[in-house]
N, C-alpha and C positions, 0 to 999 in steps of 0.2 A: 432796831439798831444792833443788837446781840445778834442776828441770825445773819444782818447784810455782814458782819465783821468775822463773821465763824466763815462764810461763805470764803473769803479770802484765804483762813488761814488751811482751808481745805485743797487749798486749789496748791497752796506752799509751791508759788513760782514768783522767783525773782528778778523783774523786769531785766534789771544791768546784767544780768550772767547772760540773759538771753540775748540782747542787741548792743552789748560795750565790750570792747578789750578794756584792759584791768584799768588804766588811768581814767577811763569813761566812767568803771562801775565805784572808783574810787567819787568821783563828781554824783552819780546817781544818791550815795550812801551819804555825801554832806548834804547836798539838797532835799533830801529824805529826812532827814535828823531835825532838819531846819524846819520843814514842812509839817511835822508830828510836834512841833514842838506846843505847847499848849498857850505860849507867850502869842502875842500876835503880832510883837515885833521882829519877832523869827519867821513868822510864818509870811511877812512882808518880803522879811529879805531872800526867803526861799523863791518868792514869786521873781524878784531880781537874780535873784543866782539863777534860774531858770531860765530866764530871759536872755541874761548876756550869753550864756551856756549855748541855747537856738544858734545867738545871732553872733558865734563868737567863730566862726567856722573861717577857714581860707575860702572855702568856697560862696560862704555866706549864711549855710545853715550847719549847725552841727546840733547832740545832741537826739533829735529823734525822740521816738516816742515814751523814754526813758524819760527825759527831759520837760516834755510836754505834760506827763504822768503826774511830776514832782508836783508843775507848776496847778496844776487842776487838785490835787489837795490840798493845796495851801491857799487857795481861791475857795474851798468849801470851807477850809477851817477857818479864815476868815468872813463868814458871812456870807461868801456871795456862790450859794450854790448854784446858781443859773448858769452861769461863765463858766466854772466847773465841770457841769453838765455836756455843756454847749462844747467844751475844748476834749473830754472823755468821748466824745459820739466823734468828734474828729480826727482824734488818735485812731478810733478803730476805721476808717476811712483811709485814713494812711495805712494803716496796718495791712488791708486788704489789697491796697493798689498796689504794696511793696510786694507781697508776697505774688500778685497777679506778674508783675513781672519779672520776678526771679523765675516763676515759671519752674520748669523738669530742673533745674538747678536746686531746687530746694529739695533736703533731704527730707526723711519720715522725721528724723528727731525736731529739727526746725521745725516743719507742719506741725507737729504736734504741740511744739512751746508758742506758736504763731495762734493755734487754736485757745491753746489753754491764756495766753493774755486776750484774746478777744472778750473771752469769756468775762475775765474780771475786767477788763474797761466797760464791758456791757456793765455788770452790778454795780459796779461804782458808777456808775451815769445812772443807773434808777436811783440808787442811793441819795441824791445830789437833786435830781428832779424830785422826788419824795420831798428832801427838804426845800425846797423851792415851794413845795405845795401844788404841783402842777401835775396831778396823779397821771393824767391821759399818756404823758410821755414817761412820764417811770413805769409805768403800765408795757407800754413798748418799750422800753428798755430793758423790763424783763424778759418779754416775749423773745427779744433777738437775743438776749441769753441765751434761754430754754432752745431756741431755734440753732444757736452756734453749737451746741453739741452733737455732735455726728453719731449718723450708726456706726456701732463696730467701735465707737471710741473709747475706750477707758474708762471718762468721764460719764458713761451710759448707764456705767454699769456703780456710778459712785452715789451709794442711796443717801449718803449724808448731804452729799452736796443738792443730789436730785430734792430732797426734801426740805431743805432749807428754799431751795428757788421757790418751788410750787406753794409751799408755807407764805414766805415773803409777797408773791407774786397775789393770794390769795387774800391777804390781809387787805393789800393794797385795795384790790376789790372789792373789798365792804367799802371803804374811804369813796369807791366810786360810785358805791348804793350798785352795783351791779353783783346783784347776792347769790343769784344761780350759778354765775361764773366763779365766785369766792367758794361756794360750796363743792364746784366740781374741782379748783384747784386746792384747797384743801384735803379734800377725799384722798388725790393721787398722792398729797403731802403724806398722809397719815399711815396712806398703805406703802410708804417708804419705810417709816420709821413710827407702830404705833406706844412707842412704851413714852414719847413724848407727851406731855398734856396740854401740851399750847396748841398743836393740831386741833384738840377736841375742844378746847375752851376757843378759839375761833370760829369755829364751825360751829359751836353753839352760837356766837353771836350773832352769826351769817342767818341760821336758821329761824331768832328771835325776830330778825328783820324784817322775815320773810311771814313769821306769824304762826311759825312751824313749833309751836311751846312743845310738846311731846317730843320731839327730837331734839328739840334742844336741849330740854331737859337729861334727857340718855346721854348726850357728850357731857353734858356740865358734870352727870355721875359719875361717866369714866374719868373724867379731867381731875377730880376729887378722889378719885381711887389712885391715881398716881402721884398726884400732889393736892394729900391732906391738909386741909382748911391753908389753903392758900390765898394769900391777900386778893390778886386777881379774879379767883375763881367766885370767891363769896363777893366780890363787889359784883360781877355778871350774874350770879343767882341770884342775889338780892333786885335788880333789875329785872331780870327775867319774871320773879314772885310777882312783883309790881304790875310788870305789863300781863299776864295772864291773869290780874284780877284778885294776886293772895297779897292782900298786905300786909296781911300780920307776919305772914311769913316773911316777909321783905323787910319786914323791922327787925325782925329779932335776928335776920343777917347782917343787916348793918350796924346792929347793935354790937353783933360779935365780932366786927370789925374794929370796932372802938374800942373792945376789951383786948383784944389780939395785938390789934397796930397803932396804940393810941397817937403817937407820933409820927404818922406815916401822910404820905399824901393821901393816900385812901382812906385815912380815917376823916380827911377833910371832905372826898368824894358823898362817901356815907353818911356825913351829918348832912351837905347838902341836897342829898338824896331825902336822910330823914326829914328834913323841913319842906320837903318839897308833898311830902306826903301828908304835911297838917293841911295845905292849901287845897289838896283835893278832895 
């Protein structure tokens, strides 16, 4: 969740500047308010402000993908990330048809804000499919991500963003037991940006999967060389000790997790880890 929400704030583009004159992006910024709101009875009425907004039009629709946008977070924030999902893949469907027929009419700066919202309707629809549980389509959601950035674009050249995606895109990948593919989209993650340690503690776990203990042991090193006894880390070595066969060592990691994080969810991980190790 921390990387699909950095991925937006990197992209820092404002649906309403880009497709409303001001009374529009004034309606985008209440239904937004509405939609963030943590209550879930804001986040009802956002799905209604949305709604009449659509269907409030002279002509019958108004609103647009501003509008649509509002309503598909406030459908996740409510529970139902599938409809979310489902209404973000159709935004960018509209987005493509609109711009296919503005055609030589649309400027470089339009394409470019037309590009960079595709991009986050794409994140935000894996995001959404992720929570749903339904990896295969957040999997492609990411991919037309990764795919919507252009050569020569800007965003080509943006390793924070490029490394968040491929990171993100890569995790997901273990969740699909598809570990050669999580290891090569991690790799590209890591050679974006390697002072990160979440790159290396993935890729460790990707490699543990695979049966690869010697290399994944060398990530889990680095992952530890940049963030020292980190809750995460020692619960994946502690695992790792395990499944290669050390269990003492596997104890006295989870043991240091209990000293470390007594009140942590990982120190619940680690005692059930620990008991799991009387039964073997």
């Amino acid at each position: 969740m921390k990387y699909i929400l950095s991925l937006i704030a990197i992209i820092t583009f404002l649906i309403s500047t880009a497709f409303a004159m001001e009374n529009e992006s004034q309606k985008y910024q209440r239904c937004m308010s509405l939609a963030q709101s943590p209550e879930p009875q804001k986040q009802a009425e956002a799905v209604q402000y949305a709604e009449d907004w659509i269907f409030g039009g002279r002509a019958g629709f108004a609103g647009g993908v501003p509008a649509g946008h509002c309503k598909a977070l406030a459908l996740l924030g409510l529970g139902k990330p599938e409809a979310a999902a489902q209404l973000l893949e159709k935004l960018v469907e509209d987005l493509t048809i609109g711009a296919k027929s503005d055609g030589a009419k649309s400027d470089f700066r339009r394409q470019q804000k037309n590009d960079q919202l595709t991009l986050e309707l794409y994140i935000q629809a894996a995001l959404a499919w992720k929570a749903a549980k339904d990896y295969d389509k957040s999997y492609l959601a990411y991919s037309s991500a990764l795919s919507s950035i252009k050569q020569g674009s800007r965003l080509m050249t943006n390793r924070a963003l490029l490394h968040a995606l491929y990171l993100e895109r890569g995790t997901l990948q273990i969740l699909r037991r598809q570990y050669k593919a999580a290891i090569e989209d991690i790799t590209l993650a890591i050679e974006q940006d390697e002072r990160d340690f979440v790159g290396f503690l993935q890729r460790a776990k990707a490699y543990r999967k695979r049966k690869h203990f010697l290399k994944a042991r060398l990530d889990l090193r680095q992952a530890m060389i940049l963030a020292p006894e980190h809750r995460d880390i020692l619960l994946e070595q502690g695992i790792l000790y395990r499944a290669s066969g050390n269990k003492s060592a596997a104890q006295l990691t989870w043991q240091k997790i209990l000293t470390l994080y007594p009140e942590s969810e990982h120190a619940d991980l680690a005692q059930e880890n620990l008991d799991l190790l009387k039964v073997d």
